[in-house]
N, C-alpha and C positions, 0 to 999 in steps of 0.2 A: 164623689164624682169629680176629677178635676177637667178645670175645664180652664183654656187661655185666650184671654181677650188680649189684642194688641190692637195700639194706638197709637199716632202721632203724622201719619202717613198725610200727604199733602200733594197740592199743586204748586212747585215751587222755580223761582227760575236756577237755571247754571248757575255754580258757583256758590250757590247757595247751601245750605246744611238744615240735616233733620234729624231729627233723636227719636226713633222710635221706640215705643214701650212693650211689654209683654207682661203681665201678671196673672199668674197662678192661684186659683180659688182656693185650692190644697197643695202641698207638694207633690208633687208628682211621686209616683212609687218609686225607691230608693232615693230621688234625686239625685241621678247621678250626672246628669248636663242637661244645657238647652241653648238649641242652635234656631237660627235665622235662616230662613229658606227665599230664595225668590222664584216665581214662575209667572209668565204671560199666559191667557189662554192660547191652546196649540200649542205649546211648549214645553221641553221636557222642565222638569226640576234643577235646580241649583242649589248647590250647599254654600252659604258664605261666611259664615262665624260659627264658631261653636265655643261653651264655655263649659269646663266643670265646676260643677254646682259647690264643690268639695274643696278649696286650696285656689279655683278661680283661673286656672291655666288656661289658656286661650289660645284659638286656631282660627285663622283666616286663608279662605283662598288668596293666593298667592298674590293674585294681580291685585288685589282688592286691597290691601293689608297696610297700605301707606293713607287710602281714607276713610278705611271701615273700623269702628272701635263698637268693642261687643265687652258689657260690663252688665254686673248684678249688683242690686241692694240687698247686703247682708246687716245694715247697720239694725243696732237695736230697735223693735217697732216698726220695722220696715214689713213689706206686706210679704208673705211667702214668698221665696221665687219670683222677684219681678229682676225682669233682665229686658238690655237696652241693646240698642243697637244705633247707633252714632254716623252720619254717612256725610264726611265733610273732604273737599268738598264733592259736592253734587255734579252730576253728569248726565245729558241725557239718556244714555244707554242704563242708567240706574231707575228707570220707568217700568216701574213692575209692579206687580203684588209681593207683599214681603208677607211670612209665616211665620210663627215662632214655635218650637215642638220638641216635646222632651220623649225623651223613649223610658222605658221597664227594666232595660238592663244595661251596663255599660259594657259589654263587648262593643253594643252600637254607637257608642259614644266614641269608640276609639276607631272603627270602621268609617264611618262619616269622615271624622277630623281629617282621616287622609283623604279623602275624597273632594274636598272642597275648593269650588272652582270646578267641577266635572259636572257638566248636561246629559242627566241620565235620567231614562222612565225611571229608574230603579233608585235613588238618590231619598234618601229618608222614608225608605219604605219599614224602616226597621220602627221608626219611631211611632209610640200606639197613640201621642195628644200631641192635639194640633189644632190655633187658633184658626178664625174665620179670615184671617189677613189684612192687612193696612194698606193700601191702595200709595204708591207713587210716584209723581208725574214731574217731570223734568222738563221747563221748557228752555229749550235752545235760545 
């Protein structure tokens, strides 16, 4: 059963920086990426990093991409699939709950990537694991 906890999420002021974590119990089936989602309640989904699991090539929505860094530990002894998400610096409109969530097969791996940065009900609907989320708060 995989299942992803993610950690690191805070109260933190502008300007400021946070490393969020995501660690996988198992890999995920194929392992083929894992991306970083934000949503408010009442709010659609957001896609904002995506990474292949395979080679490490990286997607970020657009706007985001000069302070958002999305990285995996591959090194030897590292824990399955634990991937990061970097957010320097901090703003508050980056007050959100952040996700981390791998899908089953990588057609969805390459659908998302181009989506990212788009508020859609439909935005990682594709993706089957998905952690409880890391809470973060930006204050002005």
């Amino acid at each position: 059963q995989v299942q992803l906890l993610e950690s690191g999420g805070g109260s933190v002021q502008t300007v400021g920086s946070l490393r969020l974590n995501c660690v996988a119990s198992v890999p995920p089936d194929g392992s083929y990426c894992m991306a970083w989602f934000r949503q408010v309640p009442g709010k659609e989904r957001e896609g904002v990093a995506l990474i292949h699991s395979v080679g490490g090539v990286r997607y970020y929505a657009d706007y985001l991409k000069d302070r958002f860094t999305i990285s995996q530990d591959n090194s030897k002894g590292a824990v399955n699939n634990t991937v990061y998400l970097e957010i320097d610096p901090l703003k508050p409109e980056d007050s959100d709950m952040y996700y981390c969530a791998a899908p089953t097969n990588a057609p969805d791996c390459l659908a998302t990537a181009k989506v990212l940065g788009v508020t859609d009900r439909k935005i990682g609907l594709g993706f089957r694991y998905w952690g409880q989320g890391t809470q973060v708060t930006v204050d002005s």
